[in-house]
N, C-alpha and C positions, 0 to 999 in steps of 0.2 A: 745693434743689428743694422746692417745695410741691404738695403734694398735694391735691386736693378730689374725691370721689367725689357724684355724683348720679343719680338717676332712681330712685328708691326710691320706693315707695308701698303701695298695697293694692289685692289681685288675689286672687280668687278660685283653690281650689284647682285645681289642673290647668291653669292659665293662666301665663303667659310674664310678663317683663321683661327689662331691658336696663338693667345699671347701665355706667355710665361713670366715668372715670376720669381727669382732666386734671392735667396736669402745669406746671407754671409756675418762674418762675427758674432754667430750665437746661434739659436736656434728660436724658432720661432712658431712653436707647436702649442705651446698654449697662446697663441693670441688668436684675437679675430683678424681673419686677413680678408681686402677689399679691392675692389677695382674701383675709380673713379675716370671719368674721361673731361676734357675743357675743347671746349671746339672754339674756334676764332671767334672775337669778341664775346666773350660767355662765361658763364662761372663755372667754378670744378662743380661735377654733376655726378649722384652716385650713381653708378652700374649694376657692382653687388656684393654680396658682402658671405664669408663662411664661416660659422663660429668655431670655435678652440679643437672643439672636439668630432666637426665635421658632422654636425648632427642636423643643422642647421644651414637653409643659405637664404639669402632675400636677394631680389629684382628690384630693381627699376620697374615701374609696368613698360617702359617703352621696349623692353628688353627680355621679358619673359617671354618663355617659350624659343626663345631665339639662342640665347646666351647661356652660359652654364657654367660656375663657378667650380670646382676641384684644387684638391692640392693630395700632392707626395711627401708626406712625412722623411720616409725615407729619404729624399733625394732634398728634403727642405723647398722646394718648389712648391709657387699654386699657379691654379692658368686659369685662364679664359679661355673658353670654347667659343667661337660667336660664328653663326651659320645665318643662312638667310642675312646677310648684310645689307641696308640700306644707306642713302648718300647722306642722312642725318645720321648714322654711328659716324663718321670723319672728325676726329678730333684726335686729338692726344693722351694717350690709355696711361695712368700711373694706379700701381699696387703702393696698398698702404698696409701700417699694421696696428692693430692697437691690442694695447696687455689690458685691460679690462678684459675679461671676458663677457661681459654686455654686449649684442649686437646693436650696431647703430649706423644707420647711414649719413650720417653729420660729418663731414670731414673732418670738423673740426678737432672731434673725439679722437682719430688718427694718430697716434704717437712717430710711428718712423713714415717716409716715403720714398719712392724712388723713381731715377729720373724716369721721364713721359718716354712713350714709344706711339709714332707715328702710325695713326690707320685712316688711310682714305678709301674710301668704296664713292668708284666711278657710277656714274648712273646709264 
């Protein structure tokens, strides 16, 4: 399974995006799928995670209530909603995927990923 995250850019503070997250050579409906983001000199940091069955999502607390994890079976996509943006979300946004069906926000645990997509939020 390959992964590619897009829709990243630059958005003024308090303003919205929508990253997405497509899936290729396989499908990827039973895994748990994740957002993680790395902002300059920082480690991968989880965002948030939906399990297999979309029954389940987890936060970040810096990111709850703001952010909102989904995905499209159909279309193999998941996204991120992120609203109310602030100058600490600016890092680089990568979806991940893991075949455990266990949720976990470890990166570690992560089995595929895909490249980072750029979001800065001006202040």
């Amino acid at each position: 399974v390959q992964l590619q995250a897009f829709g990243g850019g630059l958005v003024q503070a308090g303003g919205s995006l929508r990253l997405s997250c497509a899936a290729s050579g396989g499908t990827y409906g039973s895994y748990v799928m994740g957002w993680f983001r790395q902002a300059p000199g920082k480690g991968r940091e989880f965002v948030a995670a939906i399990s297999w069955n979309d029954a389940f999502a987890s936060y970040a607390d810096s990111v709850k209530g703001r952010f909102t994890i989904s995905r499209d079976g159909a279309k193999n996509t998941v996204s991120l909603q992120m609203n109310g943006q602030k100058p600490e979300d600016t890092a680089v946004y990568y979806c991940a995927g893991r075949r455990i069906f266990t949720m976990t926000t470890n990166a570690d645990n992560y089995d595929y990923w895909g490249r980072g997509t750029q979001v800065t939020v001006s202040s």
